[in-house]
PQR file with spaces between the fields and no chain letter, atoms N, CA, C, O and H, PARSE charges and radii, in Angstrom:
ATOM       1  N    UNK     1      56.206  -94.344 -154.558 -0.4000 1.5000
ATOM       2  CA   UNK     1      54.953  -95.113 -154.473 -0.0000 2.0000
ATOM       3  C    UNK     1      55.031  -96.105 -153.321  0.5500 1.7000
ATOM       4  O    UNK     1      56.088  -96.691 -153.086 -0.5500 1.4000
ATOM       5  N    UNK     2      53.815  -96.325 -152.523 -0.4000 1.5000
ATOM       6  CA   UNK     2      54.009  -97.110 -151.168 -0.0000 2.0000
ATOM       7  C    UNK     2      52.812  -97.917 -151.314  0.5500 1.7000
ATOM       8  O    UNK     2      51.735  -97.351 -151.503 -0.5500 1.4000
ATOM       9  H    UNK     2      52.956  -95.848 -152.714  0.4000 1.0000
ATOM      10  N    UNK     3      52.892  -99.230 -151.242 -0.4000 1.5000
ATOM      11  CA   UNK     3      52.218 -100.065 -151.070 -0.0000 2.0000
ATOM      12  C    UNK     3      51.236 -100.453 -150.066  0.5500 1.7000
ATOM      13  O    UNK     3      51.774 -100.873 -149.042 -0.5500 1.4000
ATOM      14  H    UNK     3      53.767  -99.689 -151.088  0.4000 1.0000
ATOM      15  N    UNK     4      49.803 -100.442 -150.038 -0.4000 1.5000
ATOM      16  CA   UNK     4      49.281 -100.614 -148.529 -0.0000 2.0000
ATOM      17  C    UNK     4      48.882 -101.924 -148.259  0.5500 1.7000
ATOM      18  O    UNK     4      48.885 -102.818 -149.104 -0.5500 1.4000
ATOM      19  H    UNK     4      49.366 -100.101 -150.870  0.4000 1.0000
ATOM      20  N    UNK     5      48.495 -102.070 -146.948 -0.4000 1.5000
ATOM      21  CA   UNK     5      48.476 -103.626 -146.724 -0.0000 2.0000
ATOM      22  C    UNK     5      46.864 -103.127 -146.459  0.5500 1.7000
ATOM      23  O    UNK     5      46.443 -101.980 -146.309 -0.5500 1.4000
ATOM      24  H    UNK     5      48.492 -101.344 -146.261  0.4000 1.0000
ATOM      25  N    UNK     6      45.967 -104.691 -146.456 -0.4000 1.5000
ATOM      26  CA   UNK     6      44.671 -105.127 -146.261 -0.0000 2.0000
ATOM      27  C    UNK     6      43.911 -104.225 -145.329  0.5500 1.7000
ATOM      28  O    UNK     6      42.859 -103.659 -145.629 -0.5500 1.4000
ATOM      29  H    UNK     6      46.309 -105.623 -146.578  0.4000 1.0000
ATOM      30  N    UNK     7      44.435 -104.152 -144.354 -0.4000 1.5000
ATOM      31  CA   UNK     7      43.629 -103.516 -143.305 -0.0000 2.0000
ATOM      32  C    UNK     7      44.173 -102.099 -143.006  0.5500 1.7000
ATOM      33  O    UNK     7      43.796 -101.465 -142.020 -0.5500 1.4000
ATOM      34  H    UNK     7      45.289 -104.612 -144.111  0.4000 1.0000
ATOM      35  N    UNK     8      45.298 -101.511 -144.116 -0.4000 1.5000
ATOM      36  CA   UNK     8      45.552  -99.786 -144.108 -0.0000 2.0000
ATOM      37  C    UNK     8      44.307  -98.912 -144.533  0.5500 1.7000
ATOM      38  O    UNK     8      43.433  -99.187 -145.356 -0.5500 1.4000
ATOM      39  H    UNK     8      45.604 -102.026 -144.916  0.4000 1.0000
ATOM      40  N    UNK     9      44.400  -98.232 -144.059 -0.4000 1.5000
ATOM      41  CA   UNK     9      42.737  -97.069 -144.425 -0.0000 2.0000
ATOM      42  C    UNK     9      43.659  -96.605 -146.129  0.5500 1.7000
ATOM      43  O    UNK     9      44.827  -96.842 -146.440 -0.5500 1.4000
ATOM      44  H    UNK     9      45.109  -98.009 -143.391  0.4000 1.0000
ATOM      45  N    UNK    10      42.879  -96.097 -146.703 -0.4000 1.5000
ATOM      46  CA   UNK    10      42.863  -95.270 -148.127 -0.0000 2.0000
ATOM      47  C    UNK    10      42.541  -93.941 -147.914  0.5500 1.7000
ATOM      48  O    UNK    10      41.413  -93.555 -147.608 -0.5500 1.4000
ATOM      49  H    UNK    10      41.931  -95.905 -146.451  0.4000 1.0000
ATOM      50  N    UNK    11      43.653  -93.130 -148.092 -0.4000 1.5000
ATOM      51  CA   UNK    11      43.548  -91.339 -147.908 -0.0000 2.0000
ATOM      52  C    UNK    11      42.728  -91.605 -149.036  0.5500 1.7000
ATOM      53  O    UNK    11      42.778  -92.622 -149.728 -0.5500 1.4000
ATOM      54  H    UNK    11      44.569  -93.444 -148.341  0.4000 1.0000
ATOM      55  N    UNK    12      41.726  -90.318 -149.230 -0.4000 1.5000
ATOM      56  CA   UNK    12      40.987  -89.560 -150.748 -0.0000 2.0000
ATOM      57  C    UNK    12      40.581  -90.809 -151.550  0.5500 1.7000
ATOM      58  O    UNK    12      40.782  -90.832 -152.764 -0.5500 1.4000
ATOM      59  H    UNK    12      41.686  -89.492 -148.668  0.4000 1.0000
ATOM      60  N    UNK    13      39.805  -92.233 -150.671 -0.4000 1.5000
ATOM      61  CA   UNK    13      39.589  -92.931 -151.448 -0.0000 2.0000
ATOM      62  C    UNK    13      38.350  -94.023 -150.845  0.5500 1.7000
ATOM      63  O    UNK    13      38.272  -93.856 -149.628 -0.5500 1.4000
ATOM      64  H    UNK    13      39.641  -92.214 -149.684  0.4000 1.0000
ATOM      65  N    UNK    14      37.643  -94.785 -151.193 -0.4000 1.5000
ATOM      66  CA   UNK    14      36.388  -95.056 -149.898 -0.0000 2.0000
ATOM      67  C    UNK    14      36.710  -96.786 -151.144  0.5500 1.7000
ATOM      68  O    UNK    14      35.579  -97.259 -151.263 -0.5500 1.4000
ATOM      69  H    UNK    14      37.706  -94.920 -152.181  0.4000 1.0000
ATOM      70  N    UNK    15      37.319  -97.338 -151.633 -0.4000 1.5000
ATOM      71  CA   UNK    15      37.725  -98.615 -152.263 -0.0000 2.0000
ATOM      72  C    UNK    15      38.224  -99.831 -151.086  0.5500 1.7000
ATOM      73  O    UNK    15      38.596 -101.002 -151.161 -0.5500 1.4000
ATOM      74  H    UNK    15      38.238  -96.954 -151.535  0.4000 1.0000
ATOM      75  N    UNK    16      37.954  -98.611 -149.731 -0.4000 1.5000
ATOM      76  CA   UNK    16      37.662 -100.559 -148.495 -0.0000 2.0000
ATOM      77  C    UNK    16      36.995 -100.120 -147.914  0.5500 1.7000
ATOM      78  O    UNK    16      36.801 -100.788 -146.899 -0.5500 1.4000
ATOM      79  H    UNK    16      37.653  -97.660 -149.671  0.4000 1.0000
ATOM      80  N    UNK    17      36.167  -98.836 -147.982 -0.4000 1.5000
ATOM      81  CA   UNK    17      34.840  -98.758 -147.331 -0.0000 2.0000
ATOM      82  C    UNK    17      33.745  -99.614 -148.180  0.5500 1.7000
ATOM      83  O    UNK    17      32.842 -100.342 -147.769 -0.5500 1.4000
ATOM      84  H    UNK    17      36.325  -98.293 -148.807  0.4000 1.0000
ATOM      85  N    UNK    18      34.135  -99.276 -149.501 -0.4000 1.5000
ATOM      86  CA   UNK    18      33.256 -100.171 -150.621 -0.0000 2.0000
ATOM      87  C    UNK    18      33.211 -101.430 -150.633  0.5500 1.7000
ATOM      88  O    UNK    18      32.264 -102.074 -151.084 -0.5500 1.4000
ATOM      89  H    UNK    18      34.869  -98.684 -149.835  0.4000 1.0000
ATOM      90  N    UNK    19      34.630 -102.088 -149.945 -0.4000 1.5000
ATOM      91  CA   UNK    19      34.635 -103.188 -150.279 -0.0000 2.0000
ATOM      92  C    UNK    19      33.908 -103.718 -148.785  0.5500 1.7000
ATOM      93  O    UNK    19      33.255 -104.761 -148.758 -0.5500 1.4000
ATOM      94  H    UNK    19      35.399 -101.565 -149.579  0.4000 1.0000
ATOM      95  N    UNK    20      34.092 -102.937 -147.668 -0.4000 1.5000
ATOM      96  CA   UNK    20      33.367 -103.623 -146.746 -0.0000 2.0000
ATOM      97  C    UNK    20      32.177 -103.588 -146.852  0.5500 1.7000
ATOM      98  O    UNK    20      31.674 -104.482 -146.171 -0.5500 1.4000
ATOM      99  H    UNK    20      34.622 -102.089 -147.690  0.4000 1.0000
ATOM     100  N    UNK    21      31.153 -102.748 -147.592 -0.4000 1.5000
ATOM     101  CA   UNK    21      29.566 -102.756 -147.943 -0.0000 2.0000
ATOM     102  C    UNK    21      29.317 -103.905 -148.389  0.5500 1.7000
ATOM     103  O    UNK    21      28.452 -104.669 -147.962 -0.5500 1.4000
ATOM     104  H    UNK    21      31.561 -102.022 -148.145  0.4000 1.0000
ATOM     105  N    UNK    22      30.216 -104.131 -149.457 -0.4000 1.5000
ATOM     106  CA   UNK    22      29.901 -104.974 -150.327 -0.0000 2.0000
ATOM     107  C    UNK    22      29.697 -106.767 -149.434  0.5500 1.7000
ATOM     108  O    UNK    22      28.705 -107.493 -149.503 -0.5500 1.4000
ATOM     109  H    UNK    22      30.920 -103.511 -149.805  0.4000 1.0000
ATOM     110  N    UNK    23      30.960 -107.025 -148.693 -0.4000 1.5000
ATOM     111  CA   UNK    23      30.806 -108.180 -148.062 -0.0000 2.0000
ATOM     112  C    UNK    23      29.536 -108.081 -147.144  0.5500 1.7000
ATOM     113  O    UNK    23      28.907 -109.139 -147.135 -0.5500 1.4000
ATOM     114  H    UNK    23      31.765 -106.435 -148.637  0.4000 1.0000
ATOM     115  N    UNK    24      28.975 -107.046 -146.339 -0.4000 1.5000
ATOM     116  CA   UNK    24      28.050 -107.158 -145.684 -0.0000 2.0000
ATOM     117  C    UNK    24      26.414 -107.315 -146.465  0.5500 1.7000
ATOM     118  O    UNK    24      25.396 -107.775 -145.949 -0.5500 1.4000
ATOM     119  H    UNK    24      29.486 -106.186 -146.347  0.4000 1.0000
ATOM     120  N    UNK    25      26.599 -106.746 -147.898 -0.4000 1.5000
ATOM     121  CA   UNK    25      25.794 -107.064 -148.654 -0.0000 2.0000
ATOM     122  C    UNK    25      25.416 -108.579 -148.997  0.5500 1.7000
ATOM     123  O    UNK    25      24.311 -109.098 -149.152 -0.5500 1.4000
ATOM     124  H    UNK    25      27.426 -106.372 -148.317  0.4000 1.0000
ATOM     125  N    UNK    26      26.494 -109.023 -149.054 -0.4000 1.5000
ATOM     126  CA   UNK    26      26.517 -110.602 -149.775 -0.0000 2.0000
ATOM     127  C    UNK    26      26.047 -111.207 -148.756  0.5500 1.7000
ATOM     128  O    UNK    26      24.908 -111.671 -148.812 -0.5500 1.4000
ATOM     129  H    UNK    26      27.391 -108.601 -148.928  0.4000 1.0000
ATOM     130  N    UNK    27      26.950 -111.351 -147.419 -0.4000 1.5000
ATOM     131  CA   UNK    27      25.924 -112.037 -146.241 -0.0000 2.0000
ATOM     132  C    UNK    27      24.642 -111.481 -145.700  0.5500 1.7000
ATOM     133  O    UNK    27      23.993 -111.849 -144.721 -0.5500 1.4000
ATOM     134  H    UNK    27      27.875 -110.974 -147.372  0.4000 1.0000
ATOM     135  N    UNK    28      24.508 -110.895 -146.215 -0.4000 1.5000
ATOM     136  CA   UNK    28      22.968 -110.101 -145.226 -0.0000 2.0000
ATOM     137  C    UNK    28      22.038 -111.279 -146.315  0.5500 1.7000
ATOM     138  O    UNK    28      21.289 -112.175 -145.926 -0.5500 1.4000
ATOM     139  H    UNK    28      25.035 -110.596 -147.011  0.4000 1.0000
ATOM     140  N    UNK    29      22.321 -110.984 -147.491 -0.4000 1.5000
ATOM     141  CA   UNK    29      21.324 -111.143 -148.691 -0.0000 2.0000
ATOM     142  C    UNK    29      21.296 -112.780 -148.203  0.5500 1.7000
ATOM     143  O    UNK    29      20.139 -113.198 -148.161 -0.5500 1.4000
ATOM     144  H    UNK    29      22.930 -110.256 -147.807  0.4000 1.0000
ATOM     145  N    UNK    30      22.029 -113.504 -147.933 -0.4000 1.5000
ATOM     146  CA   UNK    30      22.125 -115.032 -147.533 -0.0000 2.0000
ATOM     147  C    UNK    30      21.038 -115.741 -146.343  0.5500 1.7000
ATOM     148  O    UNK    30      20.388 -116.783 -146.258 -0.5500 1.4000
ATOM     149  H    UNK    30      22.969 -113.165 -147.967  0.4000 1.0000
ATOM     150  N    UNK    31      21.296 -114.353 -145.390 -0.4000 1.5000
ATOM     151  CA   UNK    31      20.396 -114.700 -144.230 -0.0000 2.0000
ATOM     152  C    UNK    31      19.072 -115.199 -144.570  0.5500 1.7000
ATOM     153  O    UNK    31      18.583 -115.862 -143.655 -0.5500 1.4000
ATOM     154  H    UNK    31      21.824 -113.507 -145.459  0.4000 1.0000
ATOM     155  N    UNK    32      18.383 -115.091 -145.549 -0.4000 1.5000
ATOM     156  CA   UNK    32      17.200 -115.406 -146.113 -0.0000 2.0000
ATOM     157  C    UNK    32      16.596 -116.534 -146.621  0.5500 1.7000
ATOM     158  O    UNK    32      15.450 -116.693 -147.043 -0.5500 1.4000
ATOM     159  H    UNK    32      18.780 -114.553 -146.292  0.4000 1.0000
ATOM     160  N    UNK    33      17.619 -117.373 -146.513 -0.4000 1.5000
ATOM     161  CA   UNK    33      18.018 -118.914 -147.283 -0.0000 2.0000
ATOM     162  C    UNK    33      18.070 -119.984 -146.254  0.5500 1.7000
ATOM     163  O    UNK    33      18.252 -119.722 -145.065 -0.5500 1.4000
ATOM     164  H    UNK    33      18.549 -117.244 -146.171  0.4000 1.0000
ATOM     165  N    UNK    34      17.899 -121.262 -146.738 -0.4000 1.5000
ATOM     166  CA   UNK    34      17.910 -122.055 -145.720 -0.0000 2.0000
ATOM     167  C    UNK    34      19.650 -122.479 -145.364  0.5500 1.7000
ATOM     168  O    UNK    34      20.673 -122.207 -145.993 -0.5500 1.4000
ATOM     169  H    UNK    34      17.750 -121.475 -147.703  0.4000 1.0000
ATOM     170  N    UNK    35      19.413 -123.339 -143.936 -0.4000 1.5000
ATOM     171  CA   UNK    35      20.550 -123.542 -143.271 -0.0000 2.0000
ATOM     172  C    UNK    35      21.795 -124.033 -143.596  0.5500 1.7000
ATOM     173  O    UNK    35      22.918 -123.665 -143.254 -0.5500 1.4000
ATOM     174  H    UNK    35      18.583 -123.560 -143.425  0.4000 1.0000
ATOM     175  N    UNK    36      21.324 -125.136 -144.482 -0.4000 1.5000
ATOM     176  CA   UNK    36      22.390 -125.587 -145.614 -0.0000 2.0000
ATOM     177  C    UNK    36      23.064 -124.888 -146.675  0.5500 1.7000
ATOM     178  O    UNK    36      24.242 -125.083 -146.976 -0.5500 1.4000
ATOM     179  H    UNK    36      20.410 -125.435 -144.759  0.4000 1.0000
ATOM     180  N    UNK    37      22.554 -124.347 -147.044 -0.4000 1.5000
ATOM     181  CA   UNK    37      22.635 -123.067 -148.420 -0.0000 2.0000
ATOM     182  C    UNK    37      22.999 -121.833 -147.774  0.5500 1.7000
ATOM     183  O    UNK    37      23.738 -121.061 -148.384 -0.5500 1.4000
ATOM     184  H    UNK    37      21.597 -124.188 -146.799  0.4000 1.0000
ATOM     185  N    UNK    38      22.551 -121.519 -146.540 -0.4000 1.5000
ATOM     186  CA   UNK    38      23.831 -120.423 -145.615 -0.0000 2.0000
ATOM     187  C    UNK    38      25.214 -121.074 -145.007  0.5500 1.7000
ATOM     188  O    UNK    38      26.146 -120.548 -144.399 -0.5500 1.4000
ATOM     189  H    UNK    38      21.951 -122.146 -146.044  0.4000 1.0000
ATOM     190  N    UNK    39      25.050 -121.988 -145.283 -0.4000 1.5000
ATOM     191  CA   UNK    39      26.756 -122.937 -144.712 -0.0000 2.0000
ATOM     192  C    UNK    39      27.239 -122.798 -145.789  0.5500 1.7000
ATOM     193  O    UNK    39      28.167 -121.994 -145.709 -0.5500 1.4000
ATOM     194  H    UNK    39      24.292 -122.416 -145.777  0.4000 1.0000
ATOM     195  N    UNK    40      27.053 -123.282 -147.088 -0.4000 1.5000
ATOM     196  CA   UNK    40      27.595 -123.387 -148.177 -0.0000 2.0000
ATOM     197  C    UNK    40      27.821 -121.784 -148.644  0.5500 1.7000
ATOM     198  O    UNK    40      28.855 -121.694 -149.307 -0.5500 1.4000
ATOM     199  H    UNK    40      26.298 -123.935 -147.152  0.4000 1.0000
ATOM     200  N    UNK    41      27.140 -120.514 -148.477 -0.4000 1.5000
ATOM     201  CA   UNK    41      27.502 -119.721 -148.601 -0.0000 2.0000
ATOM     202  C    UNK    41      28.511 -118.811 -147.852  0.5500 1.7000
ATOM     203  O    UNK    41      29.177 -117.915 -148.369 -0.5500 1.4000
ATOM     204  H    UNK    41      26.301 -120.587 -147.938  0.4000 1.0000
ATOM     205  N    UNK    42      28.514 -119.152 -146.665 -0.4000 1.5000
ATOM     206  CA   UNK    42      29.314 -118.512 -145.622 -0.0000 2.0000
ATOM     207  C    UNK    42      30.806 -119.213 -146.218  0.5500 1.7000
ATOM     208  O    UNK    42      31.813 -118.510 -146.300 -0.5500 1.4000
ATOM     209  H    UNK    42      27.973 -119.880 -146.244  0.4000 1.0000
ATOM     210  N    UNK    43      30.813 -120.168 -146.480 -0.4000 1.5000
ATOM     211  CA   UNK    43      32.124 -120.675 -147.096 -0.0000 2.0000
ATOM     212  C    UNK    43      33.114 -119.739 -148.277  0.5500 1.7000
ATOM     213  O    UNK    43      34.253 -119.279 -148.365 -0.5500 1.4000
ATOM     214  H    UNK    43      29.995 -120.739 -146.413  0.4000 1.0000
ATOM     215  N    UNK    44      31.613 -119.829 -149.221 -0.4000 1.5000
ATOM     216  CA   UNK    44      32.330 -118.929 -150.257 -0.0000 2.0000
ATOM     217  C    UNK    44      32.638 -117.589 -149.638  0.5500 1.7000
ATOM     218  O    UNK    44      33.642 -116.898 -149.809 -0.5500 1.4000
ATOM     219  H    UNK    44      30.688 -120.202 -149.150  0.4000 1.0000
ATOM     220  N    UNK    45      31.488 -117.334 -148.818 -0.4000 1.5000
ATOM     221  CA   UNK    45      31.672 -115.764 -148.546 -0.0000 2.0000
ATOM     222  C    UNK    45      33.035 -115.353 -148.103  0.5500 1.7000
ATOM     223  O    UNK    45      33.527 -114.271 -148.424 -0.5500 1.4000
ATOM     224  H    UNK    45      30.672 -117.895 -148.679  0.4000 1.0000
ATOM     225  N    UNK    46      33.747 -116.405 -147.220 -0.4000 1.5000
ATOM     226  CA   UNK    46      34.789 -116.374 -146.511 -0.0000 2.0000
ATOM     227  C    UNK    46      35.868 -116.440 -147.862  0.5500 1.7000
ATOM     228  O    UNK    46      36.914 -115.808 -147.710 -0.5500 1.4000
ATOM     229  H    UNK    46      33.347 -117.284 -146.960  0.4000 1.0000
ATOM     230  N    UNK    47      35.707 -117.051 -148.966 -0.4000 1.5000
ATOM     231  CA   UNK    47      36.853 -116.993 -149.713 -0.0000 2.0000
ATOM     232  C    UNK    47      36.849 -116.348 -150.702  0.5500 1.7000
ATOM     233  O    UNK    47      37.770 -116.401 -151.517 -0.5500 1.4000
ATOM     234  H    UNK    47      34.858 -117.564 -149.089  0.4000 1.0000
ATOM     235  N    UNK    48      35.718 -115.539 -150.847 -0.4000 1.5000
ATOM     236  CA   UNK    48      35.420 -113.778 -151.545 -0.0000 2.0000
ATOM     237  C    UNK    48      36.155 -112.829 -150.941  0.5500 1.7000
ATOM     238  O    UNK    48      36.720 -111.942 -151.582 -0.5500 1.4000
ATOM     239  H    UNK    48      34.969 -115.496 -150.185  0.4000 1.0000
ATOM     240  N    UNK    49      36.210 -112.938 -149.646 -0.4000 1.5000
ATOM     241  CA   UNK    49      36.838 -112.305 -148.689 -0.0000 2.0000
ATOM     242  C    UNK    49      38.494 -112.248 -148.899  0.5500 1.7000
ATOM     243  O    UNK    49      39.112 -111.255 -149.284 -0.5500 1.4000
ATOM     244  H    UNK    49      35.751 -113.659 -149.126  0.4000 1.0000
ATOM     245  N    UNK    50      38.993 -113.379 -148.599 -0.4000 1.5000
ATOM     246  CA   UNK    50      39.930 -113.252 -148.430 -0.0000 2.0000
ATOM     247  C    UNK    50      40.795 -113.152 -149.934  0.5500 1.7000
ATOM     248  O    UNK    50      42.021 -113.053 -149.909 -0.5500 1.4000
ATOM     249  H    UNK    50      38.491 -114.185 -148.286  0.4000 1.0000
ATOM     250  N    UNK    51      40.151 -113.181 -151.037 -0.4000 1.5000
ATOM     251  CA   UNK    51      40.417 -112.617 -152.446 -0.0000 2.0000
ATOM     252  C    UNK    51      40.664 -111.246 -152.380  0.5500 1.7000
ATOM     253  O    UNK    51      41.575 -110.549 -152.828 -0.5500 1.4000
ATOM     254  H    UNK    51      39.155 -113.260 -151.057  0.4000 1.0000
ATOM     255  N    UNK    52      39.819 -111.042 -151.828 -0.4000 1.5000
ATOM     256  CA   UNK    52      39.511 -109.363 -152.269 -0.0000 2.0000
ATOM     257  C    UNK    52      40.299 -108.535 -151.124  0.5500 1.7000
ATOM     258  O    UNK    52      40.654 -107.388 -151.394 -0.5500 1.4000
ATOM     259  H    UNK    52      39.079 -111.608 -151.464  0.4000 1.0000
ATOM     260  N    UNK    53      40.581 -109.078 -149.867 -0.4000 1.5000
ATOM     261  CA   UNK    53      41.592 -108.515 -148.977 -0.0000 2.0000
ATOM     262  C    UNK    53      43.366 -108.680 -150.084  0.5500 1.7000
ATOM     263  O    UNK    53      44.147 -107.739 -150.228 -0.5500 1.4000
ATOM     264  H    UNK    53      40.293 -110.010 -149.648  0.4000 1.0000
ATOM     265  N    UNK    54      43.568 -110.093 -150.682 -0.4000 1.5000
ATOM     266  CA   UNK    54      44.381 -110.236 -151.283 -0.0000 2.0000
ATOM     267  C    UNK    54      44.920 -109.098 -152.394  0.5500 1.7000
ATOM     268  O    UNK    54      46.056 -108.638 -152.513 -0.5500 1.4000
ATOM     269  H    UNK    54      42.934 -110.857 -150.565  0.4000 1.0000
ATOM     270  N    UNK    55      43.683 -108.798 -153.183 -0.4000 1.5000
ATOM     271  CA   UNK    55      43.826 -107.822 -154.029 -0.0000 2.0000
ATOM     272  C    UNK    55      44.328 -106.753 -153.599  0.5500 1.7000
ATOM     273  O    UNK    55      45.273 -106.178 -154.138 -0.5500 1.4000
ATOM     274  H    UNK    55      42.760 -109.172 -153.087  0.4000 1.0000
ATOM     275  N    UNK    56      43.599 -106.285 -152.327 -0.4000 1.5000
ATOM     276  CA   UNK    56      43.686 -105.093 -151.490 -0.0000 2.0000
ATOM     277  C    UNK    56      45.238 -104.666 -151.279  0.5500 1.7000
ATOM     278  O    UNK    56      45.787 -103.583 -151.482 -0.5500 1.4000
ATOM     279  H    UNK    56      42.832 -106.752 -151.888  0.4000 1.0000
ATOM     280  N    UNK    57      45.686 -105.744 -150.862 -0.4000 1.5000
ATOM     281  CA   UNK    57      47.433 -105.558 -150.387 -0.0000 2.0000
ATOM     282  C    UNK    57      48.255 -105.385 -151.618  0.5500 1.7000
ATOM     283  O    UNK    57      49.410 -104.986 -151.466 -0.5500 1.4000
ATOM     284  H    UNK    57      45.240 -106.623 -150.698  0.4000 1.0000
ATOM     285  N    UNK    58      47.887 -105.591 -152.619 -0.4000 1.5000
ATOM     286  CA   UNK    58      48.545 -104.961 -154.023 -0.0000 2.0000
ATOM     287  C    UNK    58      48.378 -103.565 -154.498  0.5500 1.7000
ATOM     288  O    UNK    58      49.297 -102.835 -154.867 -0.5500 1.4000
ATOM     289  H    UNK    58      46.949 -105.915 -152.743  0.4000 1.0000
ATOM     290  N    UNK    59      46.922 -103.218 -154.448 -0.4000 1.5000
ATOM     291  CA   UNK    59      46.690 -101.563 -154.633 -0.0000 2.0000
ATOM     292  C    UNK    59      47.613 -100.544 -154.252  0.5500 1.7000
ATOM     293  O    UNK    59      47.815  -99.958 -153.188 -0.5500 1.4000
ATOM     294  H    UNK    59      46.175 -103.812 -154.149  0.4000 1.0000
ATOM     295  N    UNK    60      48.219 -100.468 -155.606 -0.4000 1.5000
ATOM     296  CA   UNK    60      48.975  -98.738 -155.008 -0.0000 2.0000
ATOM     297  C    UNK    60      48.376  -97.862 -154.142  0.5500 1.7000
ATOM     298  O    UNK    60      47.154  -97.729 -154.205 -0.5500 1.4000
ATOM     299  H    UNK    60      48.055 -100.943 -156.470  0.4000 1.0000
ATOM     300  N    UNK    61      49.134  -97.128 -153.199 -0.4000 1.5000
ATOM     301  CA   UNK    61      48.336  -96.318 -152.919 -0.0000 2.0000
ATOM     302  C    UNK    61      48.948  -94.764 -153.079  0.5500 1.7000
ATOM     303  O    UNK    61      49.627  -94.199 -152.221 -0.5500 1.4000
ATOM     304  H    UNK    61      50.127  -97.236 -153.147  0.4000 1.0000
ATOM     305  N    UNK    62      48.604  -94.277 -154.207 -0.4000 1.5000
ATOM     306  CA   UNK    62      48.794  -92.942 -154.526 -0.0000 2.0000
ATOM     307  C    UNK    62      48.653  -91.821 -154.005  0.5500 1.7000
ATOM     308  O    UNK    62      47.435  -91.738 -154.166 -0.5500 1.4000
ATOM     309  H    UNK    62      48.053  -94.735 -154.904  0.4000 1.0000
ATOM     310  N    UNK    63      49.065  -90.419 -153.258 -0.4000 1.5000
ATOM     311  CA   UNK    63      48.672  -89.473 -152.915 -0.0000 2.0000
ATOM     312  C    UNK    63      49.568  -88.462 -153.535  0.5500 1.7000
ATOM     313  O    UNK    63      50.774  -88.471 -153.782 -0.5500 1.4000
ATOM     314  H    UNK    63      50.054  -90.486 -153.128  0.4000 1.0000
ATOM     315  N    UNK    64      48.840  -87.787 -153.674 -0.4000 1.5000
ATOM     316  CA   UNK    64      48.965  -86.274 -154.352 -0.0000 2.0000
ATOM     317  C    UNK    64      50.233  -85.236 -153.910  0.5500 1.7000
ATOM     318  O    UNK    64      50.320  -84.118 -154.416 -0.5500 1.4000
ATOM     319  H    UNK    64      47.860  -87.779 -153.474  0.4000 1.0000
């Protein structure tokens, strides 16, 4: 079993293609808001981010 890091691609698996939709989802949806309330979100957004890259570097990565 081999461990991948944050920014390794996933053979037979789209779980950081998903996860990159997903962040572009969250900021797109923000753009809509006022200036203050997109600062305050870009913040979190940034530390959604770097959670979920965190997670990322733990995922086994299994192949067949």
């Amino acid at each position: 079993m081999r461990v991948s890091t944050a920014m390794e691609p996933f053979p037979n698996s789209n779980r950081l293609q998903f996860s990159k939709a997903k962040r572009c989802t969250v900021f797109y949806a923000s753009l809509n808001e006022s200036h203050s309330q997109l600062s305050q979100n870009s913040q979190r957004f940034r530390s959604q981010e770097i959670q979920t890259e965190m997670t990322l570097i733990f995922l086994p990565n299994y192949t067949a």
